[in-house]
Structure formats: structure tokens, C-alpha cells
N, C-alpha and C positions, 0 to 999 in steps of 0.2 A: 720903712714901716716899723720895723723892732725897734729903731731909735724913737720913732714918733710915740709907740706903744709906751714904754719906757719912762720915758715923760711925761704922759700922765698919767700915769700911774705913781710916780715918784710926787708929783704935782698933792695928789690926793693924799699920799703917807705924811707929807708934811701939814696938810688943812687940818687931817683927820687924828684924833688922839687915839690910841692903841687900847681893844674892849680888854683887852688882857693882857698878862707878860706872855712872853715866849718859853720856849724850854725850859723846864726846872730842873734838865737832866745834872746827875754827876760829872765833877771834873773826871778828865782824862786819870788813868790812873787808879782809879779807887776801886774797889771789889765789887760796890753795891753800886746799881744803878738804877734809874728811875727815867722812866720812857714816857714821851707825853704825845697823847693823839689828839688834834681837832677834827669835828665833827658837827653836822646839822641835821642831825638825823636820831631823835630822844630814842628810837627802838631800837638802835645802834648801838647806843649807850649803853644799854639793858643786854643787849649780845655780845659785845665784850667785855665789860665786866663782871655778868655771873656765866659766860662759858668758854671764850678765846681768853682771856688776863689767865684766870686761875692754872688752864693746861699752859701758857705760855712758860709762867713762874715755876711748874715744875719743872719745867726743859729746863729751864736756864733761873738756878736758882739765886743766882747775881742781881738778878731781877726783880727790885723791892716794890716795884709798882709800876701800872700801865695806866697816866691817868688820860681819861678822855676829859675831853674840854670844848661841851657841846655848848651852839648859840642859835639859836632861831635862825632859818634861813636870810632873811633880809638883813640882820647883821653880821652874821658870817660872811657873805658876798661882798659887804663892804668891809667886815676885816682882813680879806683875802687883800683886796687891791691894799691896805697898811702894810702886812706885814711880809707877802712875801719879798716887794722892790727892796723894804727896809733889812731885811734879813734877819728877822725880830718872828725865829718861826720855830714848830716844836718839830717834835722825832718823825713823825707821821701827821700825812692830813688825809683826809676820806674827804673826797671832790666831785659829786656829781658832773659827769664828761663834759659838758658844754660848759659848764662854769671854769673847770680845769684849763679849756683850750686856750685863753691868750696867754694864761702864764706858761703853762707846757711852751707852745712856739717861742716865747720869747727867752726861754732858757732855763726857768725855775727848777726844776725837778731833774734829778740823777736819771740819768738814761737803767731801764733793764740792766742787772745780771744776767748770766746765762741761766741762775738760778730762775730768778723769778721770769723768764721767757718760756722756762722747761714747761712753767704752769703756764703761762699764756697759751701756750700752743696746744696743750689741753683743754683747753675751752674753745667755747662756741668762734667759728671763723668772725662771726659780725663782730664780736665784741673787740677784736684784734683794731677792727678799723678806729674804733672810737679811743685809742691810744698810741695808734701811729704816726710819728709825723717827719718826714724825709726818711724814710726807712729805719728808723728807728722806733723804738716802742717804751713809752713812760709811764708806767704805774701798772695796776691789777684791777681787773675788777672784783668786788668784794661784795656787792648787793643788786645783782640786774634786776630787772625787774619788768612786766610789761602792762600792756591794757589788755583788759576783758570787760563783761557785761556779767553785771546780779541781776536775778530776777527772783522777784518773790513768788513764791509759787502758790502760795493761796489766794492769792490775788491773780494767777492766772486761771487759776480752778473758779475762782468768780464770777470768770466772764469767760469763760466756755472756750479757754486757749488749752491745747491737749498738747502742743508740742511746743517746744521750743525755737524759737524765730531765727531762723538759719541768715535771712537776706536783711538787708536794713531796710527793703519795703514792707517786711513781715513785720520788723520790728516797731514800725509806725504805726502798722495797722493794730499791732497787738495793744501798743501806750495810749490810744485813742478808746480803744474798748476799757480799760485797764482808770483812764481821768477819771475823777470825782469831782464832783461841784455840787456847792451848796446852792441851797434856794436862788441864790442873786445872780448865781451864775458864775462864783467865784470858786479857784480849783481849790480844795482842798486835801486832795491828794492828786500831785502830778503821776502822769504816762511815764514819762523819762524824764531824771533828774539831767539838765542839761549844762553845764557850766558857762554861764553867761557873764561872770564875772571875776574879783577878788586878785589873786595873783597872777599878773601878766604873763610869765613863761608855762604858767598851768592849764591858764585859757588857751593858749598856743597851742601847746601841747592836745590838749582835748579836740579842737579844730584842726591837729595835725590827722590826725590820728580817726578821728569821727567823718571829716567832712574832708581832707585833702585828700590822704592817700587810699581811700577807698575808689575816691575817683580819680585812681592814677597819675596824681601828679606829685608833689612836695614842694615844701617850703622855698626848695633852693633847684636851678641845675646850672650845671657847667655853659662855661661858653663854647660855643662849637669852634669858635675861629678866635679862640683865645682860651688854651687848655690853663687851668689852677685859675683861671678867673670864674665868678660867677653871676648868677640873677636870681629875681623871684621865679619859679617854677609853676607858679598858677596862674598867672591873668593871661586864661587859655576857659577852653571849656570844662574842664575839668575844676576848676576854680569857682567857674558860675555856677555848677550842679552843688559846691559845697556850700558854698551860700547859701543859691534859694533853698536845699534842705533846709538850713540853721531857719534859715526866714519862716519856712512855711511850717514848720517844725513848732513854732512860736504862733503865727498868725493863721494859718490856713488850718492846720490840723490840732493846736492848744492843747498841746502834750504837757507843755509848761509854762512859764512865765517870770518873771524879773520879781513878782513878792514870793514867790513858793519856798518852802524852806530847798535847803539845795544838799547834793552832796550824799553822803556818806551818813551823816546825822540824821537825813531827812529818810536814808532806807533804814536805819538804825527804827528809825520812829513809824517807821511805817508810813511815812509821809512821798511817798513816791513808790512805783511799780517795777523801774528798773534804772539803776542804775550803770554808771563805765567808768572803774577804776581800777587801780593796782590789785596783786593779789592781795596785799597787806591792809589793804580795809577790811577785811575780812574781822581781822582781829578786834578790828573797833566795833562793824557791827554786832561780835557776839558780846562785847561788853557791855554795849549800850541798848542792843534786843537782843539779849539769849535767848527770845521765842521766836523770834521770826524764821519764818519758813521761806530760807534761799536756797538757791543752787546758780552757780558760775558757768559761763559757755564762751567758746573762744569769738572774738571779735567776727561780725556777719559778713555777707558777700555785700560789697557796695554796686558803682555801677559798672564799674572795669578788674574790681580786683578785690580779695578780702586779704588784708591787714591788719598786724600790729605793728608798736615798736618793742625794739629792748633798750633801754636806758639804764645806766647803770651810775655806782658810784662808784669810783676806784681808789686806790691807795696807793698813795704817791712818797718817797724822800724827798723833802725840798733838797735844795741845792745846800743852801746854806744852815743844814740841820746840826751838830754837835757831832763832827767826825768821830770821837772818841764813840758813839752809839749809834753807827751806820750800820754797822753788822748785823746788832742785833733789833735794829729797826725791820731791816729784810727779813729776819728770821720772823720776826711775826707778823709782817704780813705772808709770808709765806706759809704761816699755819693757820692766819684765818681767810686766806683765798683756798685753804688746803680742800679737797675733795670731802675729808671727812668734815671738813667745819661748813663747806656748802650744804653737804646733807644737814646738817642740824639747823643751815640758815636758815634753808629752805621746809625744817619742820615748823621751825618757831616765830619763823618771819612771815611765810607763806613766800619765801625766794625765789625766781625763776632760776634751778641750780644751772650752772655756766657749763659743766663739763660735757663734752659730748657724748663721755661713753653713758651717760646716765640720762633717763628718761623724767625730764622736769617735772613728769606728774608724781613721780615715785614718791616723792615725800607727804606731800600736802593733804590733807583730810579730803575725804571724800566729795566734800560738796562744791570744794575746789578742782577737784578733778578733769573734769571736762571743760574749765578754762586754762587747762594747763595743757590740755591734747589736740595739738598743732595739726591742724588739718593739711593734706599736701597741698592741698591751693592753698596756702598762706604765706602771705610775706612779708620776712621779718627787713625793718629798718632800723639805721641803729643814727643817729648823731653826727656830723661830719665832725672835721678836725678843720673848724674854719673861727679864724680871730671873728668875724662879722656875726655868727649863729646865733650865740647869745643875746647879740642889739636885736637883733632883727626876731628874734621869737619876743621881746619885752616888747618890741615898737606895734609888732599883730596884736598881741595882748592888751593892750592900754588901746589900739583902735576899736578892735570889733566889739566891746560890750555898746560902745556908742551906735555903731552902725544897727547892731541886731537890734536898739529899741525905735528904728526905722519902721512900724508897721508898713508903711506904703509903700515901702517897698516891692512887697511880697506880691504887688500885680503891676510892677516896674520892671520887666529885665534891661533893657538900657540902664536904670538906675542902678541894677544891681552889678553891669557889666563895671558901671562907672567907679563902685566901692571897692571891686575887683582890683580893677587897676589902680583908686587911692592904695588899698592896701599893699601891692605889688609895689611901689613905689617906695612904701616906708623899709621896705626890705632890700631892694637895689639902695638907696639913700645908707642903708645900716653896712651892706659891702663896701660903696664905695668911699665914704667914712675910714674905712681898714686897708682901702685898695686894693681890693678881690674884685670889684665888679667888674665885668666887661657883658654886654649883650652877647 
């Protein structure tokens, strides 16, 4: 398997020309050094250079500069497979978990110090899993993050909602009060902005998270009579409830629809009732509507269970980074995983802070508050440590915008059973691809 990995990945560093050089660190030797971090994450950017670089540079005043060397996600992803086989990489990379995992298994990244384990094991146990792999542990997390619900609240006060929708049945009923439509009958402002499309591990992610694990199931489980091998974990019933939600969500109840503006932009604009995203859209919607009237609430009860996840980004040493700058690579992520630079991630990020002695809502503005306060029925999922995770979240993502403009579905369950198990399919196909699957 690591050999096959290997290969193409090797296959691709040679098709693919390199978005940028590698390291610009100092030779071995020299007093001044210059540390370089990649990254796909622009507010990232923004947090280490005006508040992790400047405290790092006073510690270590050898330190002439920490440059980050950010790229839109979709070419990051494919600069990852150039450069790390080629070994054409910098001091530091900040790696969203699931993108991390085939390089991590295949051997990319310096295993834990005892240093930076001391802080692993100060944080949240989930996050632990999303970096382990044979008993070992590679990188930090440095940005968790999870899902909750916006809801505009004069726009509940519209339509005569006084509380806040605890269940996702409430939460239907509230976005059906909550639709607009003009004369023709077209929505003009959606119930719930739904993510029906755009980036395939996004849409994943939203259906993981929305429509799986509320009804008890996930993307993936083990095999029972073949442990470390896996399958799709939903073409079960739990899989069809998530559906026909999405289905009737769309067609029976017209919360939303495939023209609506969508997203984060659309509650910015006031173009949708409630939204489900990170804490970090926050930021954007006060940029883009300083007046709108939100408030945040942690993810509802579905039909077996209420759910989020945490997903994080971690900070990794490649393998083959500038030995002469290994040290002081660890030394900084060690100060921006530090507990004091979580709390300021978590002021200015709207972060979910990782450590456990600290309560994730401590930091955040008020209105974030209550999506930050983890109900005891809730439960947190975090990302496996599987080479297949990442195909198979891309392979649901590129299906379902096709399947959900299915209207006829939505008084088909045979047909919805059937999508069920296409989709289930393209996710056993993505394990066994890796040679993880087994029934």
C-alpha cells in the first residue's frame, strides 16, 4: 500500500510543476534564520504574522522572519502531493487532518517530541485521534474548529419563533415560517441556507455532519470480521432519514433551492433565516452585515443523537525540512499551539480553544456563546487516520449536488434507498482503492 501510495504520488511531482520554491531557510551555521510556513487558510495568515511571528522573534531573536506562504485550497492540495514525495518543502506546514493523512502514513512528517506531546496531551482527547497513527502521534493541532447554527433573530421575531430550535424537527418548522417568496412563487429569502453544492469535501462535510451523524451513523465503520479494514457506514436507515431530510428539505418543505444565494454571504445579506457553519463565519458576517441581528446555538437533536464535529488544522515538520531549523520549527509551533495563543486564536478567530482545562466558550463574543456551550447529550466526532477518507468525502461531494436536484425522489423511498447505496458504493470503491475496505 505505502509503495503503491508512493508512486503516485511521485507519478504526479513529476506531471506537476512546483506553485512555489521551497524553503528559503539559512544555511546550517549562520546566526540569522528565516523560517517558512505553508498554509490555506488567508485568516491564518493574518494570525501569525500580526501575533505568533512578532512574540516568536522576541524569543528567539536569530529569528529574522516567519514567512507564511499561503494558496487557495485546491492548489495547495495539489501542491502538497509535488512537494512533499519531492522533498521540495518548508520549515512548517499547517494541514487540515484529513488532507495530512496519506502523507502522515506514508512517512512524511517527523514523529512528536516529548515536547510537543506534553501539549498534545493537554488538549481535547478527540483531537489526539486525528494525529495518531500506529501509536504514534504527528503534528499539533493549531485551529479546531466545529459546526453550529446562525440564526437571525429578527427574522424570528417575524414570524412569531420566541425560542430557539433545540431539535432539527423545530428547526424545519421554524425555516418554513421564516421562507419568503415573491409574487411567482420564487424564494427570495431561504429558511435554511443548505449547501447543495461548490466544494466537494464541504458538501461532505455539511451532509456529514447535518444529515449522517445526527442519525447515528458516519461516513465510514470498521469491519467487524476484519479489524483496521473499513466501509460506508450509512446504506442502513440511518442514511435514508439523511437523505429524505436533504430531499424534503428541498422539495416537500422549500426551505431552499439550488438558485438561492447560499452560505454565509446569503445570512451576511439577509438572504437566508439560518444558516450552519464554523465559528469563523462570524467574522465575515459582521463585515459584510454589521447590522444583522444573530445569535449562534449549538448543533440540534436529530433523530438518534445531536452532533458535531471538530476538525482541525495541524502543524506538522516535514521529514525532509532544513535540519539546521528543526528546533526552532518545534519552538514555534509550540507557541502558537501554546494555551496562551489558543486563547487569542479563539478571541480573534472565533477558535474552538483545544485545551481541556478551558472552557471553549471563555473567549468568543457573546453571540457566539451558546454555540460554543456543548450540551451533555452532544457528540463530538473528529476525522479518522484513514489513506481512503479524503477520496471518499470528494467522491459523496461531486455525487450528492446531482442526486438532491432529483425532485421525484422525495415520494420515492425505493429510489432514495437506491441513491443510498450508489453513494455508499463510491465510498467502499474510495477504501478499496487504498486497501482499507473489507465488509
Amino acid at each position: 500500500m505505502r509503495k503503491k501510495l508512493l508512486f503516485l504520488l511521485l507519478i504526479v511531482a513529476i506531471m506537476v510543476t512546483p506553485l512555489f520554491a521551497g524553503g528559503d531557510s539559512e544555511k546550517a551555521g549562520s546566526k540569522e534564520v528565516k523560517l517558512t510556513l505553508w498554509n490555506s487558510s488567508q485568516t491564518m495568515v493574518e494570525w501569525y504574522d500580526e501575533v505568533v511571528t512578532p512574540a516568536f522573534k522576541e524569543m528567539y531573536p536569530e529569528v529574522t522572519d516567519v514567512e507564511v506562504l499561503y494558496l487557495p485550497i485546491q492548489d495547495f492540495v495539489k501542491k502538497l502531493a509535488v512537494a512533499l514525495p519531492s522533498g521540495d518543502v518548508p520549515d512548517i506546514m499547517e494541514i487540515e487532518d484529513s488532507w495530512a493523512t496519506p502523507y502522515l502514513t506514508a512517512g512524511y512528517f517527523d514523529p512528536n517530541t516529548p515536547e510537543l506531546n506534553r501539549i498534545l496531551d493537554q488538549m481535547r482527547p478527540e483531537l489526539k485521534n486525528t494525529v495518531t497513527y500506529k501509536g504514534k502521534t504527528y503534528g499539533v493541532p493549531v485551529a479546531p474548529f466545529h459546526e453550529l447554527f446562525f440564526y437571525n433573530l429578527d427574522m424570528m421575531a417575524e414570524a412569531g419563533i420566541t425560542e430557539i430550535p433545540d431539535t432539527m424537527d423545530e428547526v424545519i418548522q421554524a425555516a418554513v415560517k421564516m421562507t419568503k417568496r415573491d409574487a411567482t412563487g420564487k424564494i427570495e429569502r431561504s429558511g435554511f441556507s443548505m449547501r447543495l453544492g461548490g466544494n466537494p469535501s464541504g458538501t461532505s462535510q455539511k451532509f456529514w455532519v447535518l444529515g449522517l451523524l445526527p442519525n447515528g451513523v458516519d461516513i465510514w465503520e470498521e469491519s467487524k470480521t476484519q479489524p483496521g479494514k473499513y466501509h460506508a457506514g450509512f446504506d442502513n436507515e440511518g442514511g435514508y432519514n439523511a437523505l429524505k431530510m436533504y430531499l424534503e428539505m428541498l422539495y416537500k418543505y422549500e426551505v431552499d433551492d439550488f438558485a438561492s444565494m447560499k452560505d454565509t454571504e446569503a445570512f451576511a445579506k439577509e438572504r437566508t433565516a439560518i444558516n450552519m457553519r464554523e465559528p469563523s463565519a462570524a467574522v465575515s458576517i459582521e463585515r459584510q452585515g454589521p447590522n444583522v441581528n444573530w445569535v449562534a446555538a449549538p448543533m440540534p437533536v436529530g433523530n438518534v443523537r445531536r452532533a458535531t464535529f471538530l476538525i482541525t488544522l495541524n502543524l506538522y515538520v516535514p521529514k525532509d525540512s532544513p535540519k539546521a531549523n528543526k528546533d526552532l520549527a518545534r519552538k514555534y509551533i509550540e507557541l502558537a499551539t501554546s494555551e496562551k495563543m489558543q486563547d487569542n486564536n479563539a478571541i480573534n478567530r472565533a477558535g474552538f480553544h483545544p485545551y481541556t482545562s478551558v472552557d471553549p466558550a471563555s473567549f468568543v463574543q457573546d453571540r457566539l456563546k451558546p454555540g460554543f456551550a456543548m450540551p451533555d447529550d452532544m457528540h463530538i466526532i473528529t476525522v479518522p487516520v484513514h489513506n481512503a477518507y479524503d477520496m471518499a468525502q470528494v467522491k459523496l461531494g461531486e455525487a450528492l449536488p446531482n442526486i438532491l436536484k432529483k425532485a421525484e425522489l422525495v415520494n420515492d423511498p425505493e429510489g432514495i434507498k437506491r441513491e443510498v447505496a450508489y453513494l455508499a458504493s463510491l465510498v467502499n470503491d474510495a477504501y478499496a482503492e487504498f486497501d482499507e475496505y473489507a465488509e
